[in-house]
C-alpha positions in Angstrom: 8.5 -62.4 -30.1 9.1 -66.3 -29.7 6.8 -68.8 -27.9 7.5 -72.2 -26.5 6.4 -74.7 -28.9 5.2 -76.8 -25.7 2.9 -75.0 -24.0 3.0 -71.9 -25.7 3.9 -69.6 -23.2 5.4 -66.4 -24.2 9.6 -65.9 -24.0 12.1 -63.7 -23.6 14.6 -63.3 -27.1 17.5 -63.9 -24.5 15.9 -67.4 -23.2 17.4 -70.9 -24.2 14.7 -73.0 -22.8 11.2 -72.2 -21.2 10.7 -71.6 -17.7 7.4 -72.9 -17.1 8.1 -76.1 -19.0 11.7 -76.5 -19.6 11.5 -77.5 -23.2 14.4 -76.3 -25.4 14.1 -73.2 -27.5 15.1 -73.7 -31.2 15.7 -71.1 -33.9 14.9 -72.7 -37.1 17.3 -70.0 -38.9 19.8 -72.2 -36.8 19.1 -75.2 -37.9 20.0 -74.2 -41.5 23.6 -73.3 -40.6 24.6 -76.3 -38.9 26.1 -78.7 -41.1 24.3 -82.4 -41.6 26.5 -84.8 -41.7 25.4 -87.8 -43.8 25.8 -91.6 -42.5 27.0 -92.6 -45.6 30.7 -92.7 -46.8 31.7 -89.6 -49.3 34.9 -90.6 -50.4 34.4 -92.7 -54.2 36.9 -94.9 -54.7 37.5 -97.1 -57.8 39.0 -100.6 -58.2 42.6 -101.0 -59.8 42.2 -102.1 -63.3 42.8 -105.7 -64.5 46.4 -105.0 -66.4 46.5 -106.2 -70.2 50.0 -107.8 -69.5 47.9 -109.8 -66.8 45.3 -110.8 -68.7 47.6 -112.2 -71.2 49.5 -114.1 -68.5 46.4 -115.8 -67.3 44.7 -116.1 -70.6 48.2 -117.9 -72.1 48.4 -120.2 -69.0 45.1 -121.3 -68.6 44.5 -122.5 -72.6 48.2 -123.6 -72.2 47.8 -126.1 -69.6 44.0 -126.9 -70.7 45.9 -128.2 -73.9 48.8 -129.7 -72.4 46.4 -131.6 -70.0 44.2 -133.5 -72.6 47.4 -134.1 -74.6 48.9 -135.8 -72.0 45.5 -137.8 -71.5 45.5 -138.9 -74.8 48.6 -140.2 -75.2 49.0 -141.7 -71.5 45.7 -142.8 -71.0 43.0 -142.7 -73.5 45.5 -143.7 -76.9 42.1 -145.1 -78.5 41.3 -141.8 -80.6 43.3 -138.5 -81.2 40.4 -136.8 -79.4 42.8 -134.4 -77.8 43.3 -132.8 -81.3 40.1 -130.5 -81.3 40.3 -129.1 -77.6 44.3 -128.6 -78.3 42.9 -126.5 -81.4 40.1 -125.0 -79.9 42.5 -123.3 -77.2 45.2 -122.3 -80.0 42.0 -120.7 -81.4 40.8 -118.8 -78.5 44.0 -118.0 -78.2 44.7 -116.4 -81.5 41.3 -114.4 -81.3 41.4 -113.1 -78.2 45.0 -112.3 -77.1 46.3 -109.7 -80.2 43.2 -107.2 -79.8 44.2 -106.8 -76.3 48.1 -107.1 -77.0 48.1 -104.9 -79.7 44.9 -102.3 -79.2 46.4 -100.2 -81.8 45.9 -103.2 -84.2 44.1 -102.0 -87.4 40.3 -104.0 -87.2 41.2 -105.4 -91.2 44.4 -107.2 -90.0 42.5 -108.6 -87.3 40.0 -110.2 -88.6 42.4 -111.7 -91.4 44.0 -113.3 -88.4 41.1 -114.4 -87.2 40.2 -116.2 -90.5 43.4 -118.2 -90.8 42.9 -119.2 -87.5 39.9 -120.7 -88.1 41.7 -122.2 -91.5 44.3 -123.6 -89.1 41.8 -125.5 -86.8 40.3 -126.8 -89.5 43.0 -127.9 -90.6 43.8 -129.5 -87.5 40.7 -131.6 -86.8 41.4 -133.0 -90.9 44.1 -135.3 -89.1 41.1 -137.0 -87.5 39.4 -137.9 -91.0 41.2 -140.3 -93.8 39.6 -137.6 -96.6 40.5 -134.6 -96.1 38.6 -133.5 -99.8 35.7 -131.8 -97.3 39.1 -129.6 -95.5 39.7 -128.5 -99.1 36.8 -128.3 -101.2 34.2 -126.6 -98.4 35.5 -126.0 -95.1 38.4 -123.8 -96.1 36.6 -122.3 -99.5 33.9 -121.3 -96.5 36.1 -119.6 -94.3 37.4 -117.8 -96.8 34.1 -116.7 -98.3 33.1 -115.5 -94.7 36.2 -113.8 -94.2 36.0 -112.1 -96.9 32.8 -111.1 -96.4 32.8 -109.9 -92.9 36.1 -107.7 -94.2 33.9 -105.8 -97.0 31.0 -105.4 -94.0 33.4 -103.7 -92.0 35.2 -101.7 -94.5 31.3 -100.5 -95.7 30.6 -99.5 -92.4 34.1 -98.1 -91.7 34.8 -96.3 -95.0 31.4 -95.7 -96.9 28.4 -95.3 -94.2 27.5 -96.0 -90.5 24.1 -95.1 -90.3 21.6 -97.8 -89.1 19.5 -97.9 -92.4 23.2 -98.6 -94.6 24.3 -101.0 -91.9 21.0 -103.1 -92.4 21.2 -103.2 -96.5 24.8 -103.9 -95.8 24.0 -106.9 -93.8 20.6 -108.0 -95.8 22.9 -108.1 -98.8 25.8 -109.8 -97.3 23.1 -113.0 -95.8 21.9 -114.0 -98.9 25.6 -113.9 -100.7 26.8 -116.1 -98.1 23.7 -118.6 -98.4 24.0 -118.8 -102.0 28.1 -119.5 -101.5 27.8 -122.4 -99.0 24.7 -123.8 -101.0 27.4 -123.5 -104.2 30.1 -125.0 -102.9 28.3 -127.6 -101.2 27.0 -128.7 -104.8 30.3 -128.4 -105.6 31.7 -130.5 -103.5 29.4 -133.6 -104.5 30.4 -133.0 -107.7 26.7 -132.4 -108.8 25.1 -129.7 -111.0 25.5 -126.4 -109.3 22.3 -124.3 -108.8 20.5 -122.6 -106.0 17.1 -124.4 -103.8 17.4 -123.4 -100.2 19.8 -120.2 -100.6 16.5 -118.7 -102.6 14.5 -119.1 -99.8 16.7 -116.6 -98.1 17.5 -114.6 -101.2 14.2 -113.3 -102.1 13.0 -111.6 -98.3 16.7 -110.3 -98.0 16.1 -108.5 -101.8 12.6 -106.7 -100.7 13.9 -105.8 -97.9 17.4 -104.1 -99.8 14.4 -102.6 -102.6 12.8 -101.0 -99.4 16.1 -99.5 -97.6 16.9 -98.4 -101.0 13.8 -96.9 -101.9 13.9 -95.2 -98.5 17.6 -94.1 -98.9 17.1 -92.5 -102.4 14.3 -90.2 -100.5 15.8 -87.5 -97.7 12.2 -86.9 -96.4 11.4 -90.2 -96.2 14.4 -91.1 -94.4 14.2 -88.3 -92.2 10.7 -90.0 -91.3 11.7 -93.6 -90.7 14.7 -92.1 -88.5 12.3 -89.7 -86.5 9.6 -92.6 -85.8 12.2 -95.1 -85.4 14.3 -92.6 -82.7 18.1 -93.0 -84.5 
């Protein structure tokens, strides 16, 4: 027994609309079966990805001509300075840092960086031809490099080969800072020939060794590193 949702007269099961008032009748079990379509599009599609042969064809030509261009400005134009020596370095440099990683993904991470070292090593070298002493290319710029390099590789084997966690990766790192500090400050003594010690490098040293006392402390102690992880949420 149905009635008109209208004016509520009383219809017959058989009835499609009402008689008295004409309005449509509706089953709601009806409505359920017929299929609502959606004004939106259904079909996900996805963009064709950027090839790594075409990356390195448009990486290579735009440092390529960047470098050509400002050599070619130097030499026709502005012959005052060899300013065209850095930004002709600068995009060897990008070059060399970004192109092997994506044209040789299976690269190990250790090589890499190595590369990445003597590149910087190589620029600068290059920006030494602009300076009549080259003793600061020598004696700090390239003893620097190599102390970062070097450093950066034991980092990453740490994390890599030792631990990952988030606690080992920060004593890693607090311990790494103030080696690197106390190096430049070193070889910066060094290099003015004056008696090596440490002023500035122990500003940084001392915070960076509480800190390693405290990671260590809370290392050493499962249930208290199972409490800093738990409040911390890694």
């Amino acid at each position: 027994m149905s009635y008109c949702v209208n004016c509520g007269v009383k219809l017959d099961d058989a009835l499609n609309k009402c008689p008295l008032c004409n309005t449509p009748v509706i089953n709601p079990n009806e409505l359920k079966k017929k299929e609502v379509t959606s004004p939106f599009a259904t079909n996900k599609g996805e963009t064709e990805k950027v090839k790594s042969k075409d990356i390195i064809l448009l990486t290579s030509v735009f440092l390529t001509t960047t470098g050509i261009c400002c050599m070619l400005l130097n030499f026709l134009v502005f012959q005052k300075t060899l300013w065209s020596i850095p930004i002709i370095g600068l995009c060897a440099f990008i070059w060399i840092i970004c192109i092997p990683p994506v044209a040789f993904p299976q690269m190990p991470v250790y090589i890499s960086m190595l590369i990445d070292g003597l590149a910087m090593a190589g620029y600068l070298y290059m920006l030494s031809f602009m300076t009549s002493n080259k003793a600061w290319l020598t004696r700090l710029a390239l003893p620097i490099t190599a102390l970062v390099t070097v450093l950066v590789l034991t980092f990453t084997l740490l994390v890599k080969q030792v631990s990952s966690s988030i606690l080992t990766i920060a004593l890693y790192f607090y311990t790494m800072i103030p080696i690197l500090c106390i190096g430049i400050e070193l070889l910066i003594w060094h290099y003015y020939d004056k008696p090596v010690h440490i002023t500035w490098s122990a500003i940084v040293l001392v915070p960076c060794l509480i800190v390693d006392i405290v990671l260590i402390t809370v290392l050493s102690r499962k249930r208290l590193r199972e409490a800093v992880r738990r409040r911390l949420h890694f």
